[in-house]
py3Dmol code that shows the C-alpha trace and the ligand (Angstrom):
import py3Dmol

protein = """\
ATOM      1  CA  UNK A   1    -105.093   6.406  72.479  1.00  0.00           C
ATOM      2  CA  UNK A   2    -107.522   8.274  70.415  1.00  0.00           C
ATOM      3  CA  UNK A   3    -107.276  11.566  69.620  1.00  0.00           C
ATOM      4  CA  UNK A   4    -110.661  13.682  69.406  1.00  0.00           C
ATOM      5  CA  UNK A   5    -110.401  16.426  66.894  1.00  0.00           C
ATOM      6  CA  UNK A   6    -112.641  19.645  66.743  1.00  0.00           C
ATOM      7  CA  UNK A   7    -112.721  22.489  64.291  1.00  0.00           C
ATOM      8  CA  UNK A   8    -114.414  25.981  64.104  1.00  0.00           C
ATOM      9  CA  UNK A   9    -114.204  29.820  63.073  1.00  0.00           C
ATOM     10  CA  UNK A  10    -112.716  31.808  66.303  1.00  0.00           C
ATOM     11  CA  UNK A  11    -112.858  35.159  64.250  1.00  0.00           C
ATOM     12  CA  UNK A  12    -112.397  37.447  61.211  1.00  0.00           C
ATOM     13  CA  UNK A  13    -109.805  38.995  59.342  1.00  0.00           C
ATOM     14  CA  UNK A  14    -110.695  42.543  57.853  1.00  0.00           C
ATOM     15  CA  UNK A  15    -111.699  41.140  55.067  1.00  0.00           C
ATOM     16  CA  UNK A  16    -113.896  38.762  56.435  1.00  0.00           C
ATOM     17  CA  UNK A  17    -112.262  35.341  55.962  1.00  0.00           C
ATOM     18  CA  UNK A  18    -112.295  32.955  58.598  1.00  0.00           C
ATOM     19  CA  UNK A  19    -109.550  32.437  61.392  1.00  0.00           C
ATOM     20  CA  UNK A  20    -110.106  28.527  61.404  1.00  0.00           C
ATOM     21  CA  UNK A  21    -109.007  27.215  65.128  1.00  0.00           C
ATOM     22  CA  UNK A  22    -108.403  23.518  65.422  1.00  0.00           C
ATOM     23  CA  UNK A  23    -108.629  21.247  68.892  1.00  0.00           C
ATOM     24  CA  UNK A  24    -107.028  17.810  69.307  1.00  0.00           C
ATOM     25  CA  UNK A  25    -107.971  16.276  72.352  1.00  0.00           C
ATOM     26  CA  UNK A  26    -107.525  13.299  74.463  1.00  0.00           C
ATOM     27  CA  UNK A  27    -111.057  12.691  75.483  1.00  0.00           C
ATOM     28  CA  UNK A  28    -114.218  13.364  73.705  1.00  0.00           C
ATOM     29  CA  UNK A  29    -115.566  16.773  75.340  1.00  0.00           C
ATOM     30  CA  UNK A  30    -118.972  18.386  74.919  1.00  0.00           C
ATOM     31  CA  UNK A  31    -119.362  20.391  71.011  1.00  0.00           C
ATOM     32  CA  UNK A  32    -117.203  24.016  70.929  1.00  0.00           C
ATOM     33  CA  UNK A  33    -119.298  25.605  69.582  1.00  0.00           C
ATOM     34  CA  UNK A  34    -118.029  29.295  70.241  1.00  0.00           C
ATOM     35  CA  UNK A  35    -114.522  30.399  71.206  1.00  0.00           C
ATOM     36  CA  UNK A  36    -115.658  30.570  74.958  1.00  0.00           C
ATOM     37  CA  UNK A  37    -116.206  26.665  74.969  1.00  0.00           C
ATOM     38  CA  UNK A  38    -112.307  26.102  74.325  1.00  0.00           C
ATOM     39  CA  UNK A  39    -110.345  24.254  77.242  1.00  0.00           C
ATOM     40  CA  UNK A  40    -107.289  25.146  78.441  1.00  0.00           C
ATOM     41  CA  UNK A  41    -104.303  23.515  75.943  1.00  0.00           C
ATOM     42  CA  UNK A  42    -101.237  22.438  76.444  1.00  0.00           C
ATOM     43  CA  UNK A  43     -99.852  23.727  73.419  1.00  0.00           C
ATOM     44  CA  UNK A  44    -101.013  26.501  70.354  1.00  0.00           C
ATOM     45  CA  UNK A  45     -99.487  26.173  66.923  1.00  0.00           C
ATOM     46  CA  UNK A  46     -99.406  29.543  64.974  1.00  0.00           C
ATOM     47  CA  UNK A  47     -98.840  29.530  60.848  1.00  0.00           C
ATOM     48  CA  UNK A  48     -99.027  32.001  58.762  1.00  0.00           C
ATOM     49  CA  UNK A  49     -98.192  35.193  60.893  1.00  0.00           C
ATOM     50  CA  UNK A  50     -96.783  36.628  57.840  1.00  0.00           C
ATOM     51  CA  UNK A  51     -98.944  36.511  54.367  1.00  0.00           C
ATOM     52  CA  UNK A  52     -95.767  36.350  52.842  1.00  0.00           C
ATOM     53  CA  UNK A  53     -94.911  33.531  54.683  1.00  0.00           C
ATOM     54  CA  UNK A  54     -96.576  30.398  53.026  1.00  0.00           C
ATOM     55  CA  UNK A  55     -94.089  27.443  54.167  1.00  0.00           C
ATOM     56  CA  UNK A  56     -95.528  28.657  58.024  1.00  0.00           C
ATOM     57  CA  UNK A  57     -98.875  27.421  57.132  1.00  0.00           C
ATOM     58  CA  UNK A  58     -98.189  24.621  55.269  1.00  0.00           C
ATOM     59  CA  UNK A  59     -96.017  22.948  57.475  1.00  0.00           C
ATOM     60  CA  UNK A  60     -99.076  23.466  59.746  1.00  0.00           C
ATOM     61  CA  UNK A  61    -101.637  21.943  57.810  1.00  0.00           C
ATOM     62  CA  UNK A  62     -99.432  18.932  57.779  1.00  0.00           C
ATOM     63  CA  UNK A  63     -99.190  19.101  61.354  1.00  0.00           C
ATOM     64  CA  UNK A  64    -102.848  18.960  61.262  1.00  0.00           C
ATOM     65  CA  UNK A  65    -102.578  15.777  58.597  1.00  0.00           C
ATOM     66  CA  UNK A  66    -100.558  13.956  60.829  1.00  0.00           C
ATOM     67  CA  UNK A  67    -102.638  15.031  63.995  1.00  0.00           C
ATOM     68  CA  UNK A  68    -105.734  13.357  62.484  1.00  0.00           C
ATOM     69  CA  UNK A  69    -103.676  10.063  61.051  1.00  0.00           C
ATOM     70  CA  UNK A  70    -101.598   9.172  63.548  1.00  0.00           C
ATOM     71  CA  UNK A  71    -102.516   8.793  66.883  1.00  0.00           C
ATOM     72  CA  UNK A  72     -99.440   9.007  68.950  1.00  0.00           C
ATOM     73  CA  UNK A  73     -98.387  12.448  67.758  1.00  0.00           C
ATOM     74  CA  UNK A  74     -99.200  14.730  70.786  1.00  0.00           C
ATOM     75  CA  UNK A  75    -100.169  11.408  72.523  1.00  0.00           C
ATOM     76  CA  UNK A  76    -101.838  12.677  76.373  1.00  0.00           C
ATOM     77  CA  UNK A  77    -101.943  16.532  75.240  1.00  0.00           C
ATOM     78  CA  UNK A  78    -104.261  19.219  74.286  1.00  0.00           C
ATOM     79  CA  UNK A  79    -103.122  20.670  71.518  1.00  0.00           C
ATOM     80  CA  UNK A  80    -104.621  23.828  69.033  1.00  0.00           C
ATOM     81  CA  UNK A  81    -103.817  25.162  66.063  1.00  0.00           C
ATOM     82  CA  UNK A  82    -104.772  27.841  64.078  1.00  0.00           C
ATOM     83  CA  UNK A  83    -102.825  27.391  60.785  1.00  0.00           C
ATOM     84  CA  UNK A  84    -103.534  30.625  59.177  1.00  0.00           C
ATOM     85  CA  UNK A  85    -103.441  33.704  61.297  1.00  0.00           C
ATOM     86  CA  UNK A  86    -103.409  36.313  58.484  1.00  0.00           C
ATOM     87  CA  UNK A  87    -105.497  34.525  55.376  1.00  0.00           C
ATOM     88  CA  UNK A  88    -105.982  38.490  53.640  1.00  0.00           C
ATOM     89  CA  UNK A  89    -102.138  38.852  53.662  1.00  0.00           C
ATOM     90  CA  UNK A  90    -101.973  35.142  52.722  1.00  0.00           C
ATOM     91  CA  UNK A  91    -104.254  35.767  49.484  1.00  0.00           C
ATOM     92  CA  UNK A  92    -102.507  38.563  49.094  1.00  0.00           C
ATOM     93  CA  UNK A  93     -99.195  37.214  49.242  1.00  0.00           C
ATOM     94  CA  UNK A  94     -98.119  40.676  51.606  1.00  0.00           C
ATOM     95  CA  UNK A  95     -96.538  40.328  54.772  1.00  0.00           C
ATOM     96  CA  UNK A  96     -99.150  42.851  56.293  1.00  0.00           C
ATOM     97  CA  UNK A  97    -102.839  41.987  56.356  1.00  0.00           C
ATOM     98  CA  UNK A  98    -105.213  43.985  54.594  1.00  0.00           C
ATOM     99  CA  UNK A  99    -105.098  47.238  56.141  1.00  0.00           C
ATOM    100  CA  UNK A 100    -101.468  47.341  55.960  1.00  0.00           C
ATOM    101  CA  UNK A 101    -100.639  46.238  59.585  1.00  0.00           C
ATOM    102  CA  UNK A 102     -97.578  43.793  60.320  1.00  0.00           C
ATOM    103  CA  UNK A 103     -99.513  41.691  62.535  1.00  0.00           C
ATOM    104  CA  UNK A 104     -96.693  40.372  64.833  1.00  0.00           C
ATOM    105  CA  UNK A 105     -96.290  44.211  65.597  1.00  0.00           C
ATOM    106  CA  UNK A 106     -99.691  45.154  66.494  1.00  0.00           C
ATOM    107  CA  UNK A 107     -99.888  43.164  70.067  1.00  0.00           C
ATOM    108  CA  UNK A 108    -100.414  45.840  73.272  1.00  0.00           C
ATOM    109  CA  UNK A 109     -96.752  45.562  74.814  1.00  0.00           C
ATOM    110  CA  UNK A 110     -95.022  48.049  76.682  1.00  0.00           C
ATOM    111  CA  UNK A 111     -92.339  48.745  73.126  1.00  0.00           C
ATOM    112  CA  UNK A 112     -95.442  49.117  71.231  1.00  0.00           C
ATOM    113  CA  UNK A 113     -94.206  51.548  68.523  1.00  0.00           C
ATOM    114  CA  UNK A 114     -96.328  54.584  66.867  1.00  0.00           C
ATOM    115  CA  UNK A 115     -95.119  54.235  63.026  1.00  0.00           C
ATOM    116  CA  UNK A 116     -95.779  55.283  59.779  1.00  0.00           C
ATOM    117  CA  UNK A 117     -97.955  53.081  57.574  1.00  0.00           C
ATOM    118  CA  UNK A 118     -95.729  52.896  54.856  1.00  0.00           C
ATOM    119  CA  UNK A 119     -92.594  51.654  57.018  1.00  0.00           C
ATOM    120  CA  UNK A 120     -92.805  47.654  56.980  1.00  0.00           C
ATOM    121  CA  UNK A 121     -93.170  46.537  59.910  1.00  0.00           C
ATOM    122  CA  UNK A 122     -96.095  49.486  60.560  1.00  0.00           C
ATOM    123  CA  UNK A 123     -97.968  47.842  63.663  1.00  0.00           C
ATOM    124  CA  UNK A 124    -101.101  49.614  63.556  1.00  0.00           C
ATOM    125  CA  UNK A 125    -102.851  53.307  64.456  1.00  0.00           C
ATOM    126  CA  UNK A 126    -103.219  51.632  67.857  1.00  0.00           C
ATOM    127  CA  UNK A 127    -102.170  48.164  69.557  1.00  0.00           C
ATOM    128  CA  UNK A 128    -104.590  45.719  68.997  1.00  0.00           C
ATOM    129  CA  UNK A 129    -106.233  48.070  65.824  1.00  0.00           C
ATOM    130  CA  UNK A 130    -106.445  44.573  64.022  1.00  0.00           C
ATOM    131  CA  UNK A 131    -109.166  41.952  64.508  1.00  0.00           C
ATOM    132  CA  UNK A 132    -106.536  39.013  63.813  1.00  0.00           C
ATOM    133  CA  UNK A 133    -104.317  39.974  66.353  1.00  0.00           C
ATOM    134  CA  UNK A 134    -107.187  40.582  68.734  1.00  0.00           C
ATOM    135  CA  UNK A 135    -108.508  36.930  67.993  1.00  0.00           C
ATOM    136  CA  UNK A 136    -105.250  35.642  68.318  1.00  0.00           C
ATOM    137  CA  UNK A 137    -104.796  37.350  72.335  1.00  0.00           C
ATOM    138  CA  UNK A 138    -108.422  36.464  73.061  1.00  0.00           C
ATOM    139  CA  UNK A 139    -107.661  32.472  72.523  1.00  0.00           C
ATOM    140  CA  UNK A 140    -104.249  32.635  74.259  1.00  0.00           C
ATOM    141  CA  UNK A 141    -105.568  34.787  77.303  1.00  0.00           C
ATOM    142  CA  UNK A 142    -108.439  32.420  77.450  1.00  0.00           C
ATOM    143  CA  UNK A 143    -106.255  29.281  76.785  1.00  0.00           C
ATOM    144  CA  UNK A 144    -103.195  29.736  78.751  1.00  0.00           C
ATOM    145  CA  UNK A 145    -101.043  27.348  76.513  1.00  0.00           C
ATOM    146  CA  UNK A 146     -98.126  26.105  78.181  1.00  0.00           C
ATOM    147  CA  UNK A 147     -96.012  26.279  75.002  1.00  0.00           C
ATOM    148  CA  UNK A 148     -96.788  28.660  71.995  1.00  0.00           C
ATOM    149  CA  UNK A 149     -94.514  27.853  68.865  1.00  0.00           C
ATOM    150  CA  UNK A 150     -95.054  30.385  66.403  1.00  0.00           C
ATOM    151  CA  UNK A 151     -94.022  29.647  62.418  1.00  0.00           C
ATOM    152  CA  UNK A 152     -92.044  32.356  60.052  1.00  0.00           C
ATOM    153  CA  UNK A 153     -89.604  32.303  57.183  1.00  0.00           C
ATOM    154  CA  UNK A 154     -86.915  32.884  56.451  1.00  0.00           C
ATOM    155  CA  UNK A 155     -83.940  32.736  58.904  1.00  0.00           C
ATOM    156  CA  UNK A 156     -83.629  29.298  59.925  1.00  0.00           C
ATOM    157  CA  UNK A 157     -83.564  29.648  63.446  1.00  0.00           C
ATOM    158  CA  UNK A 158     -85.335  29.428  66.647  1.00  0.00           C
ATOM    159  CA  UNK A 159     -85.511  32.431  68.326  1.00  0.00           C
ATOM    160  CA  UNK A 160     -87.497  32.440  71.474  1.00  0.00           C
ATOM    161  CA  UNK A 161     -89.285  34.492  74.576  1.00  0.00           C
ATOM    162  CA  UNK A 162     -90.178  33.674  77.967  1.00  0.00           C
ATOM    163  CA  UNK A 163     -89.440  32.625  81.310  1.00  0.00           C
ATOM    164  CA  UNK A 164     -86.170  30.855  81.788  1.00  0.00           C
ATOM    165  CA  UNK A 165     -84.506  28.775  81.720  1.00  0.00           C
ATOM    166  CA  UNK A 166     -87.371  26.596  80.854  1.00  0.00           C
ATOM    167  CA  UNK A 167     -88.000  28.536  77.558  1.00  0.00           C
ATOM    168  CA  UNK A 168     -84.501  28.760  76.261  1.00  0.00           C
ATOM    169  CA  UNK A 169     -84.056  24.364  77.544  1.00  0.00           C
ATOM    170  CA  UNK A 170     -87.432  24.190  74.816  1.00  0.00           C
ATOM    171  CA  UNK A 171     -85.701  26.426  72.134  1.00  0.00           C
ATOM    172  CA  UNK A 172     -82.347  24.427  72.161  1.00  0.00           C
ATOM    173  CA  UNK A 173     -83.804  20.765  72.414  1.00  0.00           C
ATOM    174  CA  UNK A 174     -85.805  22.241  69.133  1.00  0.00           C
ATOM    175  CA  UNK A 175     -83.069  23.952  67.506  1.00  0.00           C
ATOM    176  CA  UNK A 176     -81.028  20.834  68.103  1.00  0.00           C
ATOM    177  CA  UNK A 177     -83.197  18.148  66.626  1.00  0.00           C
ATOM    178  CA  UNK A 178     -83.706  20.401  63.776  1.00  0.00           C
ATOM    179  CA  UNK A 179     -79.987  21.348  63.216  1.00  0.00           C
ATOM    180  CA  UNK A 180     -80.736  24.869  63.285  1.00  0.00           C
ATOM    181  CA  UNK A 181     -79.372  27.857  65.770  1.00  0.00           C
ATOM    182  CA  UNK A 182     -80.941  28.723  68.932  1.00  0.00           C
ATOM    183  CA  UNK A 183     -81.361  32.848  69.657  1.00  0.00           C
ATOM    184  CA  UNK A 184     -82.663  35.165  72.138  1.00  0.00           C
ATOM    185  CA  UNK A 185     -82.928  37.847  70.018  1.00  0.00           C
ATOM    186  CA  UNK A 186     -83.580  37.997  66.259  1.00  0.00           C
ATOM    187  CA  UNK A 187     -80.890  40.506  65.840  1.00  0.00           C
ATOM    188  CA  UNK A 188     -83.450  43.433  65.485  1.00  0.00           C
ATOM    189  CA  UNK A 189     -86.535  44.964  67.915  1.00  0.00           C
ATOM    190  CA  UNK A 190     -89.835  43.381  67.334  1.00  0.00           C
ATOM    191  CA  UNK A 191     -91.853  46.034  69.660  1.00  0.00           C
ATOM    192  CA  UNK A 192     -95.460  44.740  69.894  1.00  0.00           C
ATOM    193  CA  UNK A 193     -94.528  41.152  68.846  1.00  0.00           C
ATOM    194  CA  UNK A 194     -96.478  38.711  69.574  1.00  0.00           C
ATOM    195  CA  UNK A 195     -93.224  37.208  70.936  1.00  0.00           C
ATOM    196  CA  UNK A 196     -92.884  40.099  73.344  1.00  0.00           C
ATOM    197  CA  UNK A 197     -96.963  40.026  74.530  1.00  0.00           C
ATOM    198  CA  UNK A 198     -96.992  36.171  75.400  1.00  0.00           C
ATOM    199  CA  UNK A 199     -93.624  35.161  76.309  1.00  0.00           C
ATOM    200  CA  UNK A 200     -91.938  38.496  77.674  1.00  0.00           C
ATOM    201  CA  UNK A 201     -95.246  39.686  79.659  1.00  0.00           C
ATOM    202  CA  UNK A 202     -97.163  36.641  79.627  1.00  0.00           C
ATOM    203  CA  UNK A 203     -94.526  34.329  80.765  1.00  0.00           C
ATOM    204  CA  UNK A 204     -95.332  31.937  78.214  1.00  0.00           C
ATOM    205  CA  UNK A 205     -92.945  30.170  76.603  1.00  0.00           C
ATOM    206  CA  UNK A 206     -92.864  30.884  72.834  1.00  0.00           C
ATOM    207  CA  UNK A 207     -90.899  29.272  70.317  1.00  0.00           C
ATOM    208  CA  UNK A 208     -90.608  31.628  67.125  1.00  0.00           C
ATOM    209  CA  UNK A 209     -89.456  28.703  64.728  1.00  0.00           C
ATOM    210  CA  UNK A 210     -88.017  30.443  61.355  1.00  0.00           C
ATOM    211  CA  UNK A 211     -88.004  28.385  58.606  1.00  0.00           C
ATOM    212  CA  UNK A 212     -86.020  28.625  55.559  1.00  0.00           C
ATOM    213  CA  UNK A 213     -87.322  29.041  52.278  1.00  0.00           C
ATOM    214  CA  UNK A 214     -86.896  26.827  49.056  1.00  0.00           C
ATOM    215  CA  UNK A 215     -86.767  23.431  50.858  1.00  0.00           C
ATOM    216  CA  UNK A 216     -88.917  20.581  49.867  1.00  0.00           C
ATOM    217  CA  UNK A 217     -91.997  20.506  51.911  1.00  0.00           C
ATOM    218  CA  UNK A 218     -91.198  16.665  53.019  1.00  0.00           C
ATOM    219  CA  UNK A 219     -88.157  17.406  53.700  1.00  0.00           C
ATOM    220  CA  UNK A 220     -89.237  20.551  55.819  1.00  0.00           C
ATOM    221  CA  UNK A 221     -91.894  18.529  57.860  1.00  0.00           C
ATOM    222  CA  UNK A 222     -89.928  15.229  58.420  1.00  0.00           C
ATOM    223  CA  UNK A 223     -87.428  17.697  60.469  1.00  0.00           C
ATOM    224  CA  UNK A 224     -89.891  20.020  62.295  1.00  0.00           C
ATOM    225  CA  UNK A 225     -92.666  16.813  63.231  1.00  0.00           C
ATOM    226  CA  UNK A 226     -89.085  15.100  65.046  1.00  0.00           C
ATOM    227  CA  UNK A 227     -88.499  18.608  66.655  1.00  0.00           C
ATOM    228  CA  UNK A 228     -92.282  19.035  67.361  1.00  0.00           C
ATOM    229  CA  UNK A 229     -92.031  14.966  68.736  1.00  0.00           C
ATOM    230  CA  UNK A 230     -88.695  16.564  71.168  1.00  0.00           C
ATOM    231  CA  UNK A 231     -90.644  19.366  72.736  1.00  0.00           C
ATOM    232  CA  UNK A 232     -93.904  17.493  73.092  1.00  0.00           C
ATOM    233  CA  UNK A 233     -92.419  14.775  74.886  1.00  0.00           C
ATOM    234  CA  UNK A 234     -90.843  17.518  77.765  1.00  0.00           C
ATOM    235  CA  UNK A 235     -94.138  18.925  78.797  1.00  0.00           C
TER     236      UNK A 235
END
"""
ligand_1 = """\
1
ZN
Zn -92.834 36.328 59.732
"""
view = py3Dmol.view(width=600, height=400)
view.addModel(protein, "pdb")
view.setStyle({"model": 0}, {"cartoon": {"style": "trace"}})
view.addModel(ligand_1, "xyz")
view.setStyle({"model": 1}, {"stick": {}})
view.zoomTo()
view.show()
């Protein structure tokens, strides 16, 4: 079946670079033109979280290569992606975006966490201070994806939030076809995570997938696109 791809700006990052969403679909649908014309998906990819986090995003623009060349990826599913969350931090090559905010801390949670902006993993004067992370709620809130999987470095894991056992049956299938460990908990607290605001108060599933570093990009993506084919096909 065809696949019907879409692509346009949902937002900003401080310093004004584009938050590019992408739409594969399996029927034609009328033009998005603004966020507000986005259906409902089945599933959101998330790269690039973390500037310092480059693999994230590239093994989602390959996801998007493969999206566009071969048709029975995602075969019967809505899928979006939005390979770059933080582009400032990516240019920048930080972890934090621009105005020093770890953006996978800056989501309105109940552990939201008042901290200093030189610690880290500062999340913000305020949840939601940060126009990515903003964007980023707006499309998910307006969405409702029925999976979320989320790309880091480094850990090599899958660590994962939401309702189970359905999330934790999604993390393991993953973990297994990609060899790597399946956790609950990243071994530290992540208050105002994105992984805490979708999948811990949202009860959407997210997957948190952790690559490691220093692999070969084929490599890398010939893994995650069979793990990505596992989780795809249980939805
Ligand atoms: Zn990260």
């Amino acid at each position: 079946m065809r696949k019907y791809h879409q692509h346009f700006c949902i937002g900003q990052s401080v310093q004004g670079l584009r938050l590019d969403f992408h739409c594969f679909d399996v029927q034609d649908i009328p033009p998005l033109a603004k966020r507000e014309d986005i259906p409902p998906l089945d599933v959101l990819f998330l790269g690039a979280f973390h500037g310092d986090e480059p693999e994230s995003a590239e093994l989602c623009f390959r996801l998007l290569h493969d999206l566009h060349h071969d048709a029975t990826l995602g075969e019967g599913l809505r899928l979006g992606v939005v390979p770059i969350v933080n582009p400032d931090g990516l240019l920048l090559k930080t972890r934090k975006n621009q105005r020093n905010v770890d953006l996978n801390r800056n989501f309105e949670t109940q552990n939201w966490e008042a901290s200093s902006p030189e610690e880290p993993y500062h999340g913000g004067v305020l949840p939601f201070s940060e126009p990515e992370s903003r964007c980023i709620a707006q499309l998910v809130n307006q969405t409702a994806p029925k999976l979320i999987l989320s790309y880091h470095t480094p850990y090599r894991l899958i660590n994962y939030d939401g309702p189970l056992p359905q999330t934790e049956e999604l993390a393991t299938r993953y973990a297994h076809a990609c060899d790597y460990p399946a956790e609950a908990s990243i071994g530290y607290p992540t208050p105002g995570s994105f992984g805490n605001w979708a999948g811990v108060e949202r009860g959407i599933p997210v997957l948190t997938v952790e690559l490691p570093e220093g692999e070969r990009m084929n490599d890398l993506w010939a893994v995650h696109r069979g793990a990505i084919e596992v989780v795809l096909a249980r939805l």
